[in-house]
C-alpha positions as CSV (number, residue, x, y, z in Angstrom):
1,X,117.6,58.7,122.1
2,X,116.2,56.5,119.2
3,X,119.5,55.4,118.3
4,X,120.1,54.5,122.1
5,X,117.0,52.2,122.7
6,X,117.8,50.7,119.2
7,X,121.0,49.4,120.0
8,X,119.5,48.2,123.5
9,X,116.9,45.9,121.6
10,X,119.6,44.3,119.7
11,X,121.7,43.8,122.1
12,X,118.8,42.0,123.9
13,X,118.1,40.0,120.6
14,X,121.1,38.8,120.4
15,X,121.6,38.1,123.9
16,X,118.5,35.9,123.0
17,X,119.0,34.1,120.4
18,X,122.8,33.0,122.2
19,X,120.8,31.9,125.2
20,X,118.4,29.8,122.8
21,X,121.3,28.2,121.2
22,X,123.1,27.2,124.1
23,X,119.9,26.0,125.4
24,X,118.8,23.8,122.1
25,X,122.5,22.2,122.5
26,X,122.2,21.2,125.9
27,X,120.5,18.4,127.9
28,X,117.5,20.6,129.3
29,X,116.9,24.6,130.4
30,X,117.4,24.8,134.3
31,X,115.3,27.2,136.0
32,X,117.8,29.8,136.6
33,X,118.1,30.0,132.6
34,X,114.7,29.8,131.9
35,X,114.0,32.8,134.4
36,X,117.0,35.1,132.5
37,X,115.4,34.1,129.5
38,X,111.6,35.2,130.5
39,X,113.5,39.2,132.4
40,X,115.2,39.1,128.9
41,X,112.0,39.3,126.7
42,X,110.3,41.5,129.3
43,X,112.6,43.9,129.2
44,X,112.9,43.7,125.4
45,X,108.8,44.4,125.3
46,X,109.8,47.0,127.6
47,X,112.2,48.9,125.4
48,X,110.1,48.0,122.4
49,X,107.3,50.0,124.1
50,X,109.5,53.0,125.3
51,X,110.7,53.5,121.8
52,X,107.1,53.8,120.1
53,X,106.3,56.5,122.8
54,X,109.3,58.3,122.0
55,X,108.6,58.1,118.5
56,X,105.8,59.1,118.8
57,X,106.2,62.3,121.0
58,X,109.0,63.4,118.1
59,X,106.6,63.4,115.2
60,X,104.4,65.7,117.3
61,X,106.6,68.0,118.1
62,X,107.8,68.3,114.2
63,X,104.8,68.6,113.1
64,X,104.6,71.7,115.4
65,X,107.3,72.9,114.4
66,X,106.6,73.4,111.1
67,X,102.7,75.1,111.8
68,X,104.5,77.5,114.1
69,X,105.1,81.0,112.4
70,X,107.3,83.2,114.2
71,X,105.7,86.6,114.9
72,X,108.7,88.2,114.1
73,X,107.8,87.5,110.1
74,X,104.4,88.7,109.8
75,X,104.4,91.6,107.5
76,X,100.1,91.8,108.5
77,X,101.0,93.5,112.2
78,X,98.8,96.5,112.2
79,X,99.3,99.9,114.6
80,X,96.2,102.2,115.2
81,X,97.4,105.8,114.5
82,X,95.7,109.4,115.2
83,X,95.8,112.8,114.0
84,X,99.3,114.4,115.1
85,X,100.9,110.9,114.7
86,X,104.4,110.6,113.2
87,X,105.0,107.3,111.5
88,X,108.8,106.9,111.7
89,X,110.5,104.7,109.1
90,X,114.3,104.2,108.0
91,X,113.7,106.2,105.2
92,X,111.2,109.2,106.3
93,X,108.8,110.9,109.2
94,X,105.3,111.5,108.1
95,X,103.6,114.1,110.2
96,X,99.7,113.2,110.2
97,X,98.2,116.8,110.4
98,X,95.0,115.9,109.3
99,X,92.5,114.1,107.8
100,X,88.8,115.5,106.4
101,X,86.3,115.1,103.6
102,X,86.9,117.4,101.2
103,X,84.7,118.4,98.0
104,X,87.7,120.9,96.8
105,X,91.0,120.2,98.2
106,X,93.1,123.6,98.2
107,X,96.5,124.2,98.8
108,X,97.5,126.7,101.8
109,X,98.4,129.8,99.6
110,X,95.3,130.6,97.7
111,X,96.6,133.9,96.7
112,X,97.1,134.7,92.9
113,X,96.9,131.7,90.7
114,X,97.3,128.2,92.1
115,X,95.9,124.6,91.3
116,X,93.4,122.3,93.1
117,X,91.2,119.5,93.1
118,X,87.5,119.4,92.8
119,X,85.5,116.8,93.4
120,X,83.4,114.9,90.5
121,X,79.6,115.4,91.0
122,X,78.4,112.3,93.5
123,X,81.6,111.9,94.5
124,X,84.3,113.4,97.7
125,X,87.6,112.9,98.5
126,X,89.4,111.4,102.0
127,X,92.0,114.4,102.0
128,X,95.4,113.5,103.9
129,X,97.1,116.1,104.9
130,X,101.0,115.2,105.5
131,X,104.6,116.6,106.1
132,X,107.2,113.9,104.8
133,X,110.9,114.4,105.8
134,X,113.2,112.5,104.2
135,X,115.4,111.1,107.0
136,X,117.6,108.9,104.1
137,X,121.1,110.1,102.5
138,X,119.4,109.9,99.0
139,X,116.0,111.5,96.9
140,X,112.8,110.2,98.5
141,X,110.5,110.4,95.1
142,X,106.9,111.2,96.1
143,X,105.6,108.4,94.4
144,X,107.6,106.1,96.5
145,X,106.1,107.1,100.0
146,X,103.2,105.4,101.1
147,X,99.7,104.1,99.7
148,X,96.6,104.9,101.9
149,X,93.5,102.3,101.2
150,X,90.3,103.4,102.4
151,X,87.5,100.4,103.5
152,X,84.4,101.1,104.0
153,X,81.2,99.6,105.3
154,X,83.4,96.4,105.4
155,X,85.5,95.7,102.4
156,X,84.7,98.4,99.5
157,X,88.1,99.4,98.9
158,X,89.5,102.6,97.3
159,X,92.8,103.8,97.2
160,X,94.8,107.0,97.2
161,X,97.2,108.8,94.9
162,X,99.8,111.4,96.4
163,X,99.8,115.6,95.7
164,X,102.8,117.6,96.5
165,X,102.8,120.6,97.7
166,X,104.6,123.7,95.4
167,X,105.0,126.8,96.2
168,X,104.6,128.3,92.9
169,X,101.2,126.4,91.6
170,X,99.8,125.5,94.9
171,X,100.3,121.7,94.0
172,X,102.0,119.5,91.6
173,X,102.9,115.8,90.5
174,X,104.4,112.9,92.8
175,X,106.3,110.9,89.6
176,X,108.3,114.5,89.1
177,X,108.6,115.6,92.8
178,X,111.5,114.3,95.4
179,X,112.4,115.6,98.7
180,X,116.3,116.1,99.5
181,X,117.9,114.3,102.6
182,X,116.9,116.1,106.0
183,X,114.3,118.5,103.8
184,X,110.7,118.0,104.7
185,X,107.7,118.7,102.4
186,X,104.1,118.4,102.5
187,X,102.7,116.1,100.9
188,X,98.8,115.4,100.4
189,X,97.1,111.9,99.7
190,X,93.9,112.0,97.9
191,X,91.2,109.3,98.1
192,X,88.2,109.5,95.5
193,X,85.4,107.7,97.2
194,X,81.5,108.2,96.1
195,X,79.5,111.0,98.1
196,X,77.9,108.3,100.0
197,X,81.1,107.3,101.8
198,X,80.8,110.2,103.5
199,X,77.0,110.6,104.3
200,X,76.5,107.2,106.2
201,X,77.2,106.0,109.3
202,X,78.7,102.9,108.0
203,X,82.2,101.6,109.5
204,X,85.4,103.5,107.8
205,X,89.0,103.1,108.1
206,X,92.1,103.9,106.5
207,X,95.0,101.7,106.1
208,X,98.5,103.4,105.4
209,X,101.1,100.9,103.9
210,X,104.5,102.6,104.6
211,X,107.6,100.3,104.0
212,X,105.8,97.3,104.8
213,X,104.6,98.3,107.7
214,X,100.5,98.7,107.9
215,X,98.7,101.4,110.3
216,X,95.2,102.0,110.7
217,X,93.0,104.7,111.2
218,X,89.6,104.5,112.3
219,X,87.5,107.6,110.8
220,X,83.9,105.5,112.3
């Protein structure tokens, strides 16, 4: 369109500048060439006016352009899950079975010997309790599933570390651990927070970062 309305004004320019000539060569300007001359330079103030507009209008809309972010590429979207949840991803299922306070997490077989994890004095842990099936062709390593970040009373942040379940010792270590394609094993997520996290009533929620993906859970 700019190209358009530029070629216009020259052609009306030139058209001009013959008409001026002829007229400078001859004995006088008749009215009839005068009149052409005056609809000439009208119309080229015309045109001139048209194509600032539309200049105009096309910056605007680049500018646009280029603040817009398509929703489609913000990695910030957050879902609100519940207990009993699955969060499905191209790589796994993670059942949410529950999620408590917890001053000694235990594993479900207590009988004979087994290992667990007790609490530091003042403090108590957000316990996560998960079964993870590996829905991929290859290892899922236990270290590699998710990160769970818990905020509380708006913006003290602490995170989790992930506990395997074994069926020998009760638990055992994430960096050592994977889960076969199509097996499923649970998987716990610890999150060491002071004793005070627990004993207020001030706001708490958990975020769960799985492939990129953020969910939220809303404890209070």
């Amino acid at each position: 369109m700019k190209k358009l309305c530029l070629m216009l004004i020259l052609l009306l320019c030139l058209g001009l500048l013959g008409c001026s000539t002829s007229s400078s060569t001859s004995n006088g300007i008749n009215d009839e060439l005068e009149e052409k001359i005056a609809a000439l330079e009208e119309e080229n103030n015309r045109l001139k006016e048209q194509l600032a507009e539309l200049s105009g209008t096309s910056d605007n809309a680049e500018s646009n352009n280029e603040d817009t972010v398509p929703n489609e590429q913000n990695n910030d979207v957050t879902m609100e899950i519940k207990e009993g949840d699955t969060i499905k991803t191209d790589r796994m299922e993670i059942k949410i079975k529950k999620i408590e306070f917890s001053y000694n997490v235990l594993p479900d077989n207590t009988d004979g010997f087994y290992t667990h994890y007790p609490a530091e004095t003042g403090h108590v842990y957000i316990h996560i309790d998960t079964d993870v099936k590996n829905i991929q062709k290859q290892i899922l390593n236990c270290d590699d599933i998710m990160v769970v970040e818990a905020n509380y009373n708006d913006g003290f942040t602490y995170s989790s570390f992930a506990v395997p379940e074994d069926a020998s010792t009760g638990f055992t270590y994430a960096n050592i651990t994977s889960i076969d394609p199509l097996q499923t094993l649970g998987v716990r997520f610890l999150i060491d927070c002071p004793q005070e996290v627990e004993e207020t009533d001030n706001p708490l929620f958990l975020i769960f970062n799985v492939d990129k993906q953020k969910y939220k859970y809303i404890i209070r």
